[in-house]
C-alpha positions as CSV (number, residue, x, y, z in Angstrom):
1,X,0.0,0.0,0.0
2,X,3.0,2.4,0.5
3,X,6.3,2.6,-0.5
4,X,8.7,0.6,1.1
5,X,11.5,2.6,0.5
6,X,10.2,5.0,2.9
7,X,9.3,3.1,6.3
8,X,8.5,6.5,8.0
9,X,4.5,7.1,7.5
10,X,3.1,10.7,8.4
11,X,0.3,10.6,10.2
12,X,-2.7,12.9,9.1
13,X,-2.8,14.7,12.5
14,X,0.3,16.7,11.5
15,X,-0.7,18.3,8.7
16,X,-4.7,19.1,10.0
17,X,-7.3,19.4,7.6
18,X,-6.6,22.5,5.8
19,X,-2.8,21.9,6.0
20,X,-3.7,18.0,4.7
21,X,-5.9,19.3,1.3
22,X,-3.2,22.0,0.6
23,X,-0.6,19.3,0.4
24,X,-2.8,16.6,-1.6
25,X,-3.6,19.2,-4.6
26,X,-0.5,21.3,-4.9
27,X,0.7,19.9,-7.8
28,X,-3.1,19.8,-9.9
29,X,-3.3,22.5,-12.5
30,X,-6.2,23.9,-14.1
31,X,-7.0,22.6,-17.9
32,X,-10.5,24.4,-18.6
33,X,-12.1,27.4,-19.3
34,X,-14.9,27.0,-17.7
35,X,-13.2,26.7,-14.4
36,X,-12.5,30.1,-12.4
37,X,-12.1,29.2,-9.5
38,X,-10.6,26.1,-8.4
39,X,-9.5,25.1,-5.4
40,X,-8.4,27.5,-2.4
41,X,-11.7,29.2,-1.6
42,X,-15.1,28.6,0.4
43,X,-16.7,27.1,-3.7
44,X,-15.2,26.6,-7.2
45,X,-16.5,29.4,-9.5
46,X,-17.7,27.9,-12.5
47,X,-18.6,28.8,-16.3
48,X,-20.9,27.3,-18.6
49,X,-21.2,30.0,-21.4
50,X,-24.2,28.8,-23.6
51,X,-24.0,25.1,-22.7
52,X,-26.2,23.2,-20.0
53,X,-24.5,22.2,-17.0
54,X,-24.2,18.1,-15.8
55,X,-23.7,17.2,-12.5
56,X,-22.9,13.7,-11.3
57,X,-21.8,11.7,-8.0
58,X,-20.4,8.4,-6.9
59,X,-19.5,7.1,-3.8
60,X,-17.0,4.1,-3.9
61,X,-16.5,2.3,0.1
62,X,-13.6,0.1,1.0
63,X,-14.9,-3.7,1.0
64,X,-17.8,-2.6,-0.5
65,X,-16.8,-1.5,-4.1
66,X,-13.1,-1.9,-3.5
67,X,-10.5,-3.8,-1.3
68,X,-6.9,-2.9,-0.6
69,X,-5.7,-6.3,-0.1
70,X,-5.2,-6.2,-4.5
71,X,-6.1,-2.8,-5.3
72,X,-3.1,-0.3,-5.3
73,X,-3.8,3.1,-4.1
74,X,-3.2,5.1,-7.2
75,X,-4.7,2.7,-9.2
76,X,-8.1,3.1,-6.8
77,X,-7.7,7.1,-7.1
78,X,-7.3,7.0,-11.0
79,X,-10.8,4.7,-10.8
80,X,-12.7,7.2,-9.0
81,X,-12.3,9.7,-11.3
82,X,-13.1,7.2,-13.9
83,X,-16.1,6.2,-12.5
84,X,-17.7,10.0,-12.1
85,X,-16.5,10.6,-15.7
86,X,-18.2,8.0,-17.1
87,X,-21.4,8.8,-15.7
88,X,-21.3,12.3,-17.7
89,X,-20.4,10.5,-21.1
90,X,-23.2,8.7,-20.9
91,X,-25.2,11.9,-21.7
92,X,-23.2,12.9,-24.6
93,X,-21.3,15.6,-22.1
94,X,-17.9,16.3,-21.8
95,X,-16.6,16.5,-17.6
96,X,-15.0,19.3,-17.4
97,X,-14.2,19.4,-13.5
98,X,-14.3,17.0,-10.1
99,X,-14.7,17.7,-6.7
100,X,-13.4,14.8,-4.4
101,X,-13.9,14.5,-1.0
102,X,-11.9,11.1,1.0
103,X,-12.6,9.9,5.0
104,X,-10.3,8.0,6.3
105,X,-9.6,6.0,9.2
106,X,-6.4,7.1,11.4
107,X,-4.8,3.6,10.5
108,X,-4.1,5.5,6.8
109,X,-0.7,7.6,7.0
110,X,-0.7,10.7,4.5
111,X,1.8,8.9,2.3
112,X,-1.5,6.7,1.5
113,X,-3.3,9.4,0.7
114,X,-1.0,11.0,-1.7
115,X,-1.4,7.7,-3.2
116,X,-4.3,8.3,-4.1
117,X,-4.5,11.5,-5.2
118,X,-1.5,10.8,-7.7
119,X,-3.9,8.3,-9.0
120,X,-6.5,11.6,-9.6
121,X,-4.0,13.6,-10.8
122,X,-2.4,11.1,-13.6
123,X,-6.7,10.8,-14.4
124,X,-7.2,14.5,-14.2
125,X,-4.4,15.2,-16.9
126,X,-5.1,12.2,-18.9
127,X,-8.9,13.5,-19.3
128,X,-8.2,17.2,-19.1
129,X,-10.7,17.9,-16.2
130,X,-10.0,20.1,-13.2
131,X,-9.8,19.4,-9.6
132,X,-11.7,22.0,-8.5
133,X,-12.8,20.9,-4.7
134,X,-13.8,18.6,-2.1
135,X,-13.4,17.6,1.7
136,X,-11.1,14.8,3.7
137,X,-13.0,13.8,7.0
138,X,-11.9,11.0,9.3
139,X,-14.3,7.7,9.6
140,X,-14.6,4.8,11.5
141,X,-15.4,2.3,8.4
142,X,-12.5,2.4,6.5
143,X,-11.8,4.3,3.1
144,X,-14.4,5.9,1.6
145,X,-14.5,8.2,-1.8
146,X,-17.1,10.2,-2.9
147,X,-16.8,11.8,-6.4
148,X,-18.5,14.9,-8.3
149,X,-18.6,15.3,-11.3
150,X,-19.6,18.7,-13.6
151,X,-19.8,18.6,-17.4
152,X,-21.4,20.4,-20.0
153,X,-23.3,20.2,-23.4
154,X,-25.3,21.9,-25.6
155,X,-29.1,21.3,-25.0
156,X,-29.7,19.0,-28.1
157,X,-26.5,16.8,-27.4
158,X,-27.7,15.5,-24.1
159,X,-29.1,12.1,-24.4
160,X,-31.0,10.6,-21.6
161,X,-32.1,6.9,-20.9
162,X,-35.4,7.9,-21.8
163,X,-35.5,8.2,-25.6
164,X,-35.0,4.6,-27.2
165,X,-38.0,4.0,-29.9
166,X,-39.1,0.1,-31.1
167,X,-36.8,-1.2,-33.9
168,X,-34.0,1.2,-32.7
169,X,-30.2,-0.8,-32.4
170,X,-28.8,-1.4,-29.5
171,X,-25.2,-0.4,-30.0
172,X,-21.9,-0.9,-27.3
173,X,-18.6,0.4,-27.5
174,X,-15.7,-1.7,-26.3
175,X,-15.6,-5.4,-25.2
176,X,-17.2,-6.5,-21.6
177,X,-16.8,-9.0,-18.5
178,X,-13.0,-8.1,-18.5
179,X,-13.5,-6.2,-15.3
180,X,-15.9,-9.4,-13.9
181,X,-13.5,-11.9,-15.0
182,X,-10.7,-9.4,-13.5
183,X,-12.0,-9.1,-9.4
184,X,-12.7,-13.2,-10.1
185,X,-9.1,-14.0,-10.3
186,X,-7.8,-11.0,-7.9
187,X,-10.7,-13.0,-5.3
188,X,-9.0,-16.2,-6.0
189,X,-5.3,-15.1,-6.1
190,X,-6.1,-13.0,-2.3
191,X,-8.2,-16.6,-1.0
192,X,-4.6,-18.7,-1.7
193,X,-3.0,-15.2,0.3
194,X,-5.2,-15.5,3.0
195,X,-4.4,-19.3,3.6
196,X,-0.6,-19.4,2.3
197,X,1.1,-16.0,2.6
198,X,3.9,-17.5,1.5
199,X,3.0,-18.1,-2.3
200,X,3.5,-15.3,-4.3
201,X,0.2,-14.4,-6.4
202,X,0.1,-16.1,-9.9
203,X,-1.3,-13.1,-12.6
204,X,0.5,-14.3,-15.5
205,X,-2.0,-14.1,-18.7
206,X,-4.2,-12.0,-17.0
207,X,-2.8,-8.7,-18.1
208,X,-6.1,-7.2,-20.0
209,X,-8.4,-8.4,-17.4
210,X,-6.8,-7.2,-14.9
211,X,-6.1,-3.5,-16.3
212,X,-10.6,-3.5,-17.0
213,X,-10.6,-3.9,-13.5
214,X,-7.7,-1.9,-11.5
215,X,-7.3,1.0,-14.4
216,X,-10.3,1.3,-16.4
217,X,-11.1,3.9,-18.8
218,X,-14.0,6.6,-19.6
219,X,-15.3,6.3,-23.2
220,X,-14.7,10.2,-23.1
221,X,-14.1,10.3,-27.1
222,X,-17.5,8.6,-27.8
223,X,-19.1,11.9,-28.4
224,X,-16.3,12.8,-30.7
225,X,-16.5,9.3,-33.0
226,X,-20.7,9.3,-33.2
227,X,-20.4,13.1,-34.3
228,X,-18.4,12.2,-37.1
229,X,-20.4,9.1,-38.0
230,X,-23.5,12.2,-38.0
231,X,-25.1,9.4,-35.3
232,X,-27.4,11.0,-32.6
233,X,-27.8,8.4,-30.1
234,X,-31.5,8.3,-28.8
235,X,-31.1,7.2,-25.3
236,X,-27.8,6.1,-23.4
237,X,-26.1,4.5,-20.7
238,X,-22.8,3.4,-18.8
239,X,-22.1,0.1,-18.2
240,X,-21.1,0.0,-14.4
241,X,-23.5,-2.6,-12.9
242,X,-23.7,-5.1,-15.6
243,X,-25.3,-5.2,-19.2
244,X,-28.5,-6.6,-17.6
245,X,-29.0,-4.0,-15.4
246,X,-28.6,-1.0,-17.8
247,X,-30.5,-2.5,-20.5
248,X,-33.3,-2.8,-17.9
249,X,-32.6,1.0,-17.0
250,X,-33.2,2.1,-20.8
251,X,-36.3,-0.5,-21.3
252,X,-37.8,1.3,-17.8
253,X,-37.4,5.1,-18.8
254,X,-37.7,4.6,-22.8
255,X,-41.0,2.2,-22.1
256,X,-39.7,0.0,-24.8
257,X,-38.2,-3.4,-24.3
258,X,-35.1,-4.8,-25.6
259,X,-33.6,-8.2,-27.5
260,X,-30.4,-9.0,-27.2
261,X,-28.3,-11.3,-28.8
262,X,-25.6,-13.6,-27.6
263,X,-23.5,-14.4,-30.9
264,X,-23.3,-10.3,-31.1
265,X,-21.7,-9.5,-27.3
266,X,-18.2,-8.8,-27.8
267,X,-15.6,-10.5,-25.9
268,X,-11.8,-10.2,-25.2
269,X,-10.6,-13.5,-25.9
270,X,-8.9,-13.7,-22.3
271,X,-12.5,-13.1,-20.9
272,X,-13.6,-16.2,-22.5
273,X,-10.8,-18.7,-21.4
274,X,-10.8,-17.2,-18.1
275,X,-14.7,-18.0,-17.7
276,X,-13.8,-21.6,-19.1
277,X,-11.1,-21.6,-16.2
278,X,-13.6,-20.7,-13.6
279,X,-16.3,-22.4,-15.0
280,X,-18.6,-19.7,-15.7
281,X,-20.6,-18.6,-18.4
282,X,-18.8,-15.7,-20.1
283,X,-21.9,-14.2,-21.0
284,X,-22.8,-15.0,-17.1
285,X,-20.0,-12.2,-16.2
286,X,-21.0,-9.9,-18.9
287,X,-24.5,-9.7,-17.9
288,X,-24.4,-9.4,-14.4
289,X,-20.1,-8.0,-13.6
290,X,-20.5,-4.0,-14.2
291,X,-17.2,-1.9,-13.8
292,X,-16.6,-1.9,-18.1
293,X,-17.1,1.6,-18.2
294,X,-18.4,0.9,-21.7
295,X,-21.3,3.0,-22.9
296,X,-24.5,1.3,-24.3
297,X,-26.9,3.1,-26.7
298,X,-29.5,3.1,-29.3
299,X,-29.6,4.8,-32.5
300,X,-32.4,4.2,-35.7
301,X,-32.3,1.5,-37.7
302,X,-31.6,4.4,-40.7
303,X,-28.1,4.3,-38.9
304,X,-27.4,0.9,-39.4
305,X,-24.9,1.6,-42.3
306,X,-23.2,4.7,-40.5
307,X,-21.9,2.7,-37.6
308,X,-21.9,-1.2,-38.6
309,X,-18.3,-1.2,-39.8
310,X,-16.6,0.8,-36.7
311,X,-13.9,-0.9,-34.4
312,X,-15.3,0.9,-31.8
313,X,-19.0,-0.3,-32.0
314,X,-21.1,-3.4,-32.1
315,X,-24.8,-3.9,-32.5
316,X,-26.0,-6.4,-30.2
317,X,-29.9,-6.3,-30.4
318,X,-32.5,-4.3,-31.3
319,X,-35.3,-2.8,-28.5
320,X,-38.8,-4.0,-29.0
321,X,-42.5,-2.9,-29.0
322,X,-43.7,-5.1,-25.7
323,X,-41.6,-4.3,-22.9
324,X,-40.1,-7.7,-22.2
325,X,-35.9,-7.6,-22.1
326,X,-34.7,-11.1,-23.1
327,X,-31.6,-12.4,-24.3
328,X,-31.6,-14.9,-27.5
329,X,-29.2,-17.8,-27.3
330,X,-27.2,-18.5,-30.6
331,X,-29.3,-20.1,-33.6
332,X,-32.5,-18.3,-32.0
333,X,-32.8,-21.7,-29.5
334,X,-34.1,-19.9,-26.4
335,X,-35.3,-16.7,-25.0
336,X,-33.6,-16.3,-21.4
337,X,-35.4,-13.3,-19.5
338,X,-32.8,-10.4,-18.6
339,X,-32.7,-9.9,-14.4
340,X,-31.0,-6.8,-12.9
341,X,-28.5,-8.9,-10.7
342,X,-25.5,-6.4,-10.9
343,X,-27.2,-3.3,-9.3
344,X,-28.0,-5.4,-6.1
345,X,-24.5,-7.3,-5.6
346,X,-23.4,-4.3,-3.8
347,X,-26.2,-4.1,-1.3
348,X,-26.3,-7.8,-0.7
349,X,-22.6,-7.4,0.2
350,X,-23.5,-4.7,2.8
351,X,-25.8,-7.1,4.4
């Protein structure tokens, strides 16, 4: 969790809470134009100019959506920021600025904390957004990170999850279940750990996997690729609890339902041999994982020649009249109803 070449770890009481933020964010700069006031006053001063403004938040808790026994720390504060962003590209915005607020426990020295926040940084420059606020506090459960995001867009770019119409594609970007298939071997590698501190943790092979679920990535050029392709998504989503769950999220607020296909679901190649390993069902993972990051949408079937042939994009089903979501096995054999499973894991966990 820290570095070892530097035994001596500060402890958060010397620097006090103002002294503490001050220390975390001196070396984040300011990449937007919108953003006036950043940190070092009572509120960041914001501009929009002629765009609507997006706001966003995400709270990620320590055993909950994360644990430290395989997560490193910059790793878990380049995440965060991952996590907030994706939430505004899946309304066709671009995040422009964070606020992050951290409690900690007083069993975390400040050279965890700056950890973390290298993690946000690294994120910060990599997506252009600004760090523009937030809060530490101290807590008595363990880590916990709360996110805001603010992004912006004009008035007819925002998509929301209301919008889809019958006969519309359902469209995703990227591959999925890396992330699932990911915390599944990081589970088993920790379990050996636990039993045998001894042996040394076997990640060999593992390499993509592993990245969709310690490093992911925001989809922030999405916006860019459909406005070349002149494709206006007609609702939208982020893949963060599972493809079940979001499609279920679009079928509920567009009133339409959805059919999905499994020949159509793309798949890294290490997802699949690392389901056959475990013996799951890749499509198992993909359904019901979350943490891809990858954005699902729907566009009209008039697009259908505009995006078919994209690296970026694959059409997977096709949303319905009746409001039934169901997924159809390859050579049309069955019709398996879609459950939201990936939206509760996280509550049944807290149990």
């Amino acid at each position: 969790m820290l570095n070892n070449k530097n035994p001596y770890k500060t402890s958060i009481s010397e620097y006090g809470e103002f002294g503490l933020i001050n220390h975390l964010t001196q070396n984040f700069i300011l990449n937007n134009p919108s953003t006036l006031q950043g940190i070092g006053d009572d509120a960041a001063v914001l501009d929009p100019k002629d765009k609507k403004i997006l706001v966003s938040t995400d709270t990620l808790l320590e055993n909950i959506h994360f644990n430290l026994a395989y997560t490193p720390l910059k790793h878990l504060g380049y995440k965060s920021v991952v996590a907030g962003l994706s939430d505004l590209v899946a309304m066709n915005a671009i995040p422009e600025q964070i606020l992050i607020s951290i409690a900690v426990s007083n069993r975390f020295p400040v050279e965890a904390l700056e950890e973390i926040y290298t993690g946000i940084n690294l994120a910060c420059k990599h997506y252009a957004v600004d760090l523009v606020g937030g809060d530490t506090a101290s807590s008595n459960l363990g880590l916990v990170i709360n996110i805001t995001t603010v992004g912006y867009a004009h008035k007819d770019e925002i998509v929301y999850r209301k919008g889809a119409k019958p006969n519309d594609l359902l469209v995703v970007s990227g591959d999925l279940g890396g992330a699932y298939f990911g915390l599944q071997v990081l589970e088993r590698e920790n379990s050996v750990f636990k039993v045998n501190p001894n042996l040394q943790p076997d990640l060999s092979g593992y390499t993509y996997i592993l990245e969709r679920q310690l490093k992911p990535e925001a989809r922030t050029e999405i916006k860019s690729l459909l406005k070349e392709m002149d494709v206006h998504p007609t609702s939208m989503i982020d893949i963060s609890d599972g493809l079940a769950s979001e499609i279920i999220h679009l079928s509920q607020q567009s009133k339409v339902g959805f059919s999905i296909y499994e020949d159509k679901i793309p798949m890294d190649n290490q997802v699949i041999t690392t389901a056959e390993e475990f013996g799951i069902n890749p499509i198992t993972g993909v359904l019901n994982g979350g943490e891809d990051y990858e954005i699902l949408f729907t566009i009209p079937i008039e697009d259908h020649d505009k995006i078919k042939h994209n690296p970026n994009f694959t059409i997977i089903g096709h949303a319905t009249e009746y409001v039934e979501n169901v997924l159809i096995t390859q050579g049309n054999a069955q019709r398996i109803p879609l459950n939201a499973q990936g939206w509760n894991a996280h509550f049944s966990k807290s149990n």
